[in-house]
N, C-alpha and C positions, 0 to 999 in steps of 0.2 A: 448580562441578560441578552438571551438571542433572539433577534427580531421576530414578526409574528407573521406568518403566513408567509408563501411563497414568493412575495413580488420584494425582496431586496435583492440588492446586486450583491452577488460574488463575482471572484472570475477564477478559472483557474490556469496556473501557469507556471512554466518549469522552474524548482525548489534555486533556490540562493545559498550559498556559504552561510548567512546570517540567519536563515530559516533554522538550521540545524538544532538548535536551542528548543523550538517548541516541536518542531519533528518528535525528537526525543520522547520529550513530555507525549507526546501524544503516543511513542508505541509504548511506553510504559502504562500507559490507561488502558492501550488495549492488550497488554501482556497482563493485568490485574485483572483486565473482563473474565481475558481465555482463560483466567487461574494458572499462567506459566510465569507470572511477575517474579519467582524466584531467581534473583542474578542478574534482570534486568538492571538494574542500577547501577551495576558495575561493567558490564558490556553496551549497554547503550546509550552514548554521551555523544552530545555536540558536537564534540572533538574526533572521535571516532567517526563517524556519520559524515562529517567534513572531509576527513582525510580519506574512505573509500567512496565517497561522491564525485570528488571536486579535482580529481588527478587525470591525469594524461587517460589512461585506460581507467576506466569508473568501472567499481562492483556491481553497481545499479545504478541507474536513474531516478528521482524521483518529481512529481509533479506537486502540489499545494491547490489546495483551495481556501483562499481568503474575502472576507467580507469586512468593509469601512466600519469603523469601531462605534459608529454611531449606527441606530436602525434607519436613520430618515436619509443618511452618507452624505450627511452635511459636513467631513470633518475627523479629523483626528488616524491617529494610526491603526493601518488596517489588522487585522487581526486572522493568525491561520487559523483555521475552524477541520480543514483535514488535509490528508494526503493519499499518496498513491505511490509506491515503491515496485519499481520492476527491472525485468534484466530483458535482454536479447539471449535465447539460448537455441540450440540444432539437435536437431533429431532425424535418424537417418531416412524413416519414414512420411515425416513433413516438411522437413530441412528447418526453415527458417518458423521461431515462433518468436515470442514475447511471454515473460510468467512474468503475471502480477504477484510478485511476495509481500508484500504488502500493505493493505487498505484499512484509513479509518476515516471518521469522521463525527465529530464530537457531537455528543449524544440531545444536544438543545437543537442540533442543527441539521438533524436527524429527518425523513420525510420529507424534504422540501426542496431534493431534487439534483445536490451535492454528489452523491454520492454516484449517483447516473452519469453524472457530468465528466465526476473523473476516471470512471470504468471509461465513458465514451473517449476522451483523450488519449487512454492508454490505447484502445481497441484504436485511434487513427494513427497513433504513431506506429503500430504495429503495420499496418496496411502500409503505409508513407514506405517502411522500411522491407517490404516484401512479405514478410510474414504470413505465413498461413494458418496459422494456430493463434489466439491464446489462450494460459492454461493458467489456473489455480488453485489453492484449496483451502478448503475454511473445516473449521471443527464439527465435529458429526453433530453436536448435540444443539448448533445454534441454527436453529429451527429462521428464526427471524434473516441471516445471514440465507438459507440455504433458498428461502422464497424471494429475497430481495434478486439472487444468483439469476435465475429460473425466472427472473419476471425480466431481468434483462437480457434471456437467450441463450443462458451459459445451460451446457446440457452435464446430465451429474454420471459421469461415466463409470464413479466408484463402484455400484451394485455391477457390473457387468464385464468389471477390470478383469478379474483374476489374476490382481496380483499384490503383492504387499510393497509400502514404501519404508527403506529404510534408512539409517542414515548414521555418522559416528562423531560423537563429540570431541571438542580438539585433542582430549586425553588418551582416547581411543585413536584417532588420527595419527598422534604421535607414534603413540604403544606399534600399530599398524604398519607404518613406512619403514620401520629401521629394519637394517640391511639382516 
């Protein structure tokens, strides 16, 4: 049960080897949200998650938001409620940015301030590290994601891109690279 109204404490703060477990769980809930849960279960494990986090040069970073497992936080083990997953990437035209890939935040604990919290972390770690950008992007159809976007700043550059993203899976990757 998730506490009620906005005055409990969370805090958020960079993810742990031991986080990797409910990470997981959690981009699997939002891979069955977007409807791309297909294969999730088998690409994304604790184990995985671990070993491109926690190494000399990381895939990504990622951040955590957790809240004391009690609502009154008299007590007991805290509990992750969301995350935040990003990289350092360059671009010739802004050099240094940060892409958030990505963000969730479990849906009781939804509204109440979470989720600003750890957009705002990313966006200072971003600044901390030079950064002139950051960038990311959510599914056309979810309406609720693209106002939450737009109420924190992020401007929707899609209509005015001109241009398409594409991209190739590791089977295609392979097929691709050979000599």
């Amino acid at each position: 049960m998730a506490p009620t109204g906005k005055d409990f404490a969370s805090i958020i703060r960079p993810a742990r080897p031991d986080d990797c477990g409910e990470i997981a769980r959690m981009i699997k809930d939002l891979a069955e949200h977007q409807g791309s849960g297909a294969g999730s279960s088998e690409t994304v494990t604790a184990e995985a998650l671990r070993e491109d986090a926690f190494r000399d040069d990381p895939y990504f970073r990622a951040l955590v938001a957790e809240v004391p497992s009690t609502a009154d936080g008299s007590g007991g083990e805290a509990q992750l409620i969301g995350y935040a997953m990003y990289y350092f990437c360059y671009s010739p035209l802004v050099r240094r940015a940060v892409y958030l890939q990505s963000f969730y935040v479990k849906p009781p604990y939804r509204g109440r301030g979470i989720g600003s919290s750890l957009m705002k972390e990313v966006a200072k770690i971003g600044v901390e590290n030079s950064c002139n950008k950051m960038k990311w992007t959510c599914q056309g159809w979810d309406d609720v994601a693209i106002k939450f976007y737009k109420k924190c700043g992020g401007k929707d550059i899609t209509e005015g891109l001109n241009c398409h993203l594409f991209n190739m899976d590791r089977e295609e990757l392979i097929e691709f690279a050979k000599p």
